[in-house]
C-alpha positions as CSV (number, residue, x, y, z in Angstrom):
1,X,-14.7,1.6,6.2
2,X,-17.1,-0.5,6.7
3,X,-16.4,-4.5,7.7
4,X,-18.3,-6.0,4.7
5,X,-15.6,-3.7,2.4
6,X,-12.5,-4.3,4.1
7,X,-10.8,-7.6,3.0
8,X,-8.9,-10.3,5.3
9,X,-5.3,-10.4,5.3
10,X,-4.6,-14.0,3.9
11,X,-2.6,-15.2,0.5
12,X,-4.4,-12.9,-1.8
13,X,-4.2,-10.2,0.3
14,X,-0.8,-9.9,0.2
15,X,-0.3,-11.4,-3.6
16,X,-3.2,-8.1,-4.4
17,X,-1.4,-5.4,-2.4
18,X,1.9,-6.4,-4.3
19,X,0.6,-6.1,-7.8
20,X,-0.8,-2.7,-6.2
21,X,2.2,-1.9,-5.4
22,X,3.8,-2.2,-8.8
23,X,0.6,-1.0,-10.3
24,X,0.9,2.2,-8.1
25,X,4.5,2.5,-8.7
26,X,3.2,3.5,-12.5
27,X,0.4,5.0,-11.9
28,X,1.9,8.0,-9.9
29,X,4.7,8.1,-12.8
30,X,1.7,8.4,-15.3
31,X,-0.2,11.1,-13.6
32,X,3.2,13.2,-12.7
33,X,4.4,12.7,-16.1
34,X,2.0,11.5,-18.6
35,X,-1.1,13.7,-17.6
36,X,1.3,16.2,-16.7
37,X,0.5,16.7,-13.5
38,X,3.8,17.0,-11.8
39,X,4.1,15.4,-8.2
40,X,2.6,17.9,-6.4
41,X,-0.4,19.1,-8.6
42,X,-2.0,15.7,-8.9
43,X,-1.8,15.4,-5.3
44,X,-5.1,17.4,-4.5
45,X,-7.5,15.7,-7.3
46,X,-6.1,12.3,-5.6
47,X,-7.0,13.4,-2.2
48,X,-10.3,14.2,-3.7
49,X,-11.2,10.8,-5.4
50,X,-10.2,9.4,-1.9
51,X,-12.6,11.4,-0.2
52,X,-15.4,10.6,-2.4
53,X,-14.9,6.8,-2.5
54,X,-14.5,7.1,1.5
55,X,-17.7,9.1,0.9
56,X,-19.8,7.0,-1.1
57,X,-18.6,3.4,0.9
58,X,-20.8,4.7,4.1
59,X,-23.8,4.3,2.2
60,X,-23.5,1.2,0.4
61,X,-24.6,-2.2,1.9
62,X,-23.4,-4.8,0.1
63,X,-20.7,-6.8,0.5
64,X,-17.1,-6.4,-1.6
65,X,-13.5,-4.8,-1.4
66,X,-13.8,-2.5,-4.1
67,X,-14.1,0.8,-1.8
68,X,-10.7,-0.9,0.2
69,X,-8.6,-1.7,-3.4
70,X,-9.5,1.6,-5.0
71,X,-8.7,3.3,-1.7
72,X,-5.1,1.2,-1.5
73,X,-4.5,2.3,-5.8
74,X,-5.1,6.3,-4.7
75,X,-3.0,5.9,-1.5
76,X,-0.5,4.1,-3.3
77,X,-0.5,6.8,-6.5
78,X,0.2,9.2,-4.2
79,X,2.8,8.3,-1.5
80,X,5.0,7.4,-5.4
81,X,4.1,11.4,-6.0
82,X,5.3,12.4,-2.3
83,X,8.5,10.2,-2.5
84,X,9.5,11.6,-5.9
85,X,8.9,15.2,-4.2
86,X,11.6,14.7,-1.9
87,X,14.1,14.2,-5.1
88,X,13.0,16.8,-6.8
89,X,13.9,18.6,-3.3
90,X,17.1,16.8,-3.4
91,X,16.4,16.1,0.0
92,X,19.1,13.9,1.4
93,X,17.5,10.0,0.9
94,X,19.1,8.2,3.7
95,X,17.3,10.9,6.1
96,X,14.5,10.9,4.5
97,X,13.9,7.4,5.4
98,X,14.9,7.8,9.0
99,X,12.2,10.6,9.3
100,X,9.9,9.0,7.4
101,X,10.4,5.3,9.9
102,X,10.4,7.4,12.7
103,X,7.1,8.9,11.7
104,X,5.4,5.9,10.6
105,X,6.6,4.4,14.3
106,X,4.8,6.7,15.8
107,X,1.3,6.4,13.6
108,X,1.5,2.9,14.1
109,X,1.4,2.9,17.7
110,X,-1.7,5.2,17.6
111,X,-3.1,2.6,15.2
112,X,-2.5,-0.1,17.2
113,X,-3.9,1.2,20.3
114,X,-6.8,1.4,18.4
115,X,-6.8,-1.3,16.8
116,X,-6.4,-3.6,20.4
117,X,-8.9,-1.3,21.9
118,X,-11.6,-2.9,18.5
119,X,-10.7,-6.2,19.6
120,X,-11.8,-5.7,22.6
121,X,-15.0,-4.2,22.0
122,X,-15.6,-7.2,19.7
123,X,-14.4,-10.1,20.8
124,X,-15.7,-12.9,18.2
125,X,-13.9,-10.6,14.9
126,X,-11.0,-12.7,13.5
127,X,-7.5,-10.5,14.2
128,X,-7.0,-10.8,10.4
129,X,-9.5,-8.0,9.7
130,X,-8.0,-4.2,9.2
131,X,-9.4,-1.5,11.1
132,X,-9.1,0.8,8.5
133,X,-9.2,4.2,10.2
134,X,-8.5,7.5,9.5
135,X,-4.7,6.7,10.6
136,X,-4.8,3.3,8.9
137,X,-5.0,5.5,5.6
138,X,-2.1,8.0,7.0
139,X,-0.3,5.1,7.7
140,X,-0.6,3.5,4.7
141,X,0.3,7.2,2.7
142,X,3.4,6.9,5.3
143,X,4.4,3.5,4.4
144,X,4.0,4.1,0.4
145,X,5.6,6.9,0.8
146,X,8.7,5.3,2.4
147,X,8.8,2.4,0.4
148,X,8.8,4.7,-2.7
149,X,11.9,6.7,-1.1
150,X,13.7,3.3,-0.5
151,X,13.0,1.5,-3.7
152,X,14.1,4.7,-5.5
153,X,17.6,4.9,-3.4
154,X,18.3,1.5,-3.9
155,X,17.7,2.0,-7.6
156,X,19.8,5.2,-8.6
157,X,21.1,6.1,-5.2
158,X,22.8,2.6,-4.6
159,X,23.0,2.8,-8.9
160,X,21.8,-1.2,-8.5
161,X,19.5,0.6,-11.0
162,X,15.6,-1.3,-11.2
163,X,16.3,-4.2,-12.2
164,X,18.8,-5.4,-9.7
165,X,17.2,-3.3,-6.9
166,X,13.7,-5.0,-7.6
167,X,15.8,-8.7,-7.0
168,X,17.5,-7.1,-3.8
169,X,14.2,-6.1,-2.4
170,X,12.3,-9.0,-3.3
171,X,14.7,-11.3,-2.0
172,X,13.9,-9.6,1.5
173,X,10.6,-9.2,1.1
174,X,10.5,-12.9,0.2
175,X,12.8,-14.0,3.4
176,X,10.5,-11.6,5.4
177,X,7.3,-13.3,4.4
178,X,8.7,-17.4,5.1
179,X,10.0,-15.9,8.6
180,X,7.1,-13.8,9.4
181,X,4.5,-16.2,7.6
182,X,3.0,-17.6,11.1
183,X,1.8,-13.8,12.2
184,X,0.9,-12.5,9.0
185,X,-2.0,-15.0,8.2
186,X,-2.8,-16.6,11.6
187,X,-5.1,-14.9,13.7
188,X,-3.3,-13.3,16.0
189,X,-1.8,-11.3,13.5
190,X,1.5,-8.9,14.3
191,X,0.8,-5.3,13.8
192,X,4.3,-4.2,13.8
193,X,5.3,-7.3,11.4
194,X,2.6,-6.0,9.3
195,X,3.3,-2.7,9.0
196,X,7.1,-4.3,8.5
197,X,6.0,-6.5,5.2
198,X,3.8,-3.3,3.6
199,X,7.0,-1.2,3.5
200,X,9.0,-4.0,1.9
201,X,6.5,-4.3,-0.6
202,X,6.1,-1.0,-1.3
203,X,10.2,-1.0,-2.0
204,X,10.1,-3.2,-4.3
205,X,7.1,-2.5,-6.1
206,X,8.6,0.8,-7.1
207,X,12.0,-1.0,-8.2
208,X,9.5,-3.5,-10.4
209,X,7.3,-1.1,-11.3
210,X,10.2,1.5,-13.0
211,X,12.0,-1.7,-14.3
212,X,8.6,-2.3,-16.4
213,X,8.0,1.5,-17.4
214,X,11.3,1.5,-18.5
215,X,11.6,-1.8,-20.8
216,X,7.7,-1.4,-21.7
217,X,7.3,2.6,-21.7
218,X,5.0,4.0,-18.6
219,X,1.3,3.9,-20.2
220,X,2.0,0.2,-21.8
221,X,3.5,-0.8,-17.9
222,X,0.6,0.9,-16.2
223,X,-1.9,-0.5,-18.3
224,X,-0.6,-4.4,-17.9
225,X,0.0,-4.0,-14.2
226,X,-3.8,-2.8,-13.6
227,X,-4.5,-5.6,-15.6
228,X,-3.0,-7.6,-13.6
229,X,-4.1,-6.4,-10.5
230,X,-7.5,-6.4,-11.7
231,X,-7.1,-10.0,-12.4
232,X,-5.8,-11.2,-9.1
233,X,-8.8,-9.5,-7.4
234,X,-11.5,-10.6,-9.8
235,X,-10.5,-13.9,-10.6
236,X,-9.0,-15.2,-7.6
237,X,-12.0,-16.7,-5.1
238,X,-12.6,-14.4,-2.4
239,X,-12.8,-15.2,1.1
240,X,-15.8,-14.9,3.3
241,X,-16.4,-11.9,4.9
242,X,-17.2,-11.6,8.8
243,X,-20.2,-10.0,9.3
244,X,-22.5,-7.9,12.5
245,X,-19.1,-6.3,13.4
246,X,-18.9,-2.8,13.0
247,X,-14.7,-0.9,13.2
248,X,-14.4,2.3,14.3
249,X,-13.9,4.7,12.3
């Protein structure tokens, strides 16, 4: 994507990619179950709203993080679709996450390569902006797919059931972020750290996000998380966006 659509990682960063987490949590629930879709049939009209929003961002000028959020809801929607496919494949969960970490690992080194190798093409862009590649995507698929497969054992496998598991995960994904806090928002960022705090909040977004389908019933849930998320992005004072830098793609 282009710079002027990708956002910085600062406070609302993170508080926005939380709430999309939750909000995602729901919306792969709604279009498995709801629209009837199933996990795996929905996946192909989601790959195909990614590719047209990836599509249509190379041609627009103007500034704004809608192409990056609405990218990060379809992502999200389907790593909850992929995690659920590996229950209904009663694939064995605590292997699923090893493969699944192990994987990711792997993507992550390929990102960062290319992300150091942005850096040093361009010097004067602030650390905190994504290069949002084609294997930033993949590794954000990998990710929400992982943290959907964790959030899910820790749930029923664990049987801490949503609730409990959403205060378990949050808890770490709390102590992760006052630890971690220096290289998540300064500018020399920690790609690893980063990649770290996304899977946490994946987990416990899908704990959080089947606690409130299940007290509010899914389309109610889905609806007042997107609100929510919504909110957060439209509300909440943006930050200035760098500008004459151009990412790879």
């Amino acid at each position: 994507m282009q710079l002027r659509h990708v956002p910085k990682i600062d406070v609302k960063y993170w508080c926005a990619l939380i709430l999309a987490s939750v909000f995602g949590a729901n919306t792969g629930d709604f279009f498995a179950d709801v629209l009837n879709l199933g996990h795996l049939s929905g996946l192909p009209v989601l790959a195909a709203l990614f590719a047209l929003a990836v599509f249509i961002e190379k041609f627009d000028m103007t500034s704004h993080v809608i192409y990056f959020w609405f990218a990060i809801m379809v992502v999200r929607t389907a790593a909850t679709n992929l995690g659920d496919i590996s229950h209904d494949l009663r694939l064995n969960a605590p292997w699923v996450i090893a493969t699944l970490s192990v994987i990711l690992s792997a993507t992550i080194l390929i990102w960062q390569r290319i992300y150091l190798a942005n850096r040093k093409t361009n010097p004067g862009q602030s650390n905190r902006i994504l290069v949002t590649n084609t294997t930033y995507w993949f590794s954000m698929l990998l990710a929400g797919t992982l943290g959907t497969v964790i959030g899910d054992y820790f749930s029923f496998g664990l049987q801490l059931r949503p609730l409990k598991a959403a205060y378990v995960l949050g808890t770490v994904l709390l102590i992760a972020f006052v630890l971690l806090r220096k290289r998540l928002s300064r500018e020399n960022i920690n790609i690893f750290y980063y990649w770290l705090t996304v899977v946490l909040i994946r987990s416990a977004g899908t704990a959080a996000g089947d606690f409130l389908a299940f007290q509010l019933k899914l389309p109610l849930s889905t609806l007042l998380s997107g609100l929510a998320f919504i909110a957060v992005l439209m509300i909440w004072k943006p930050s200035s966006l760098p500008e004459s830098v151009v990412l790879s793609r």
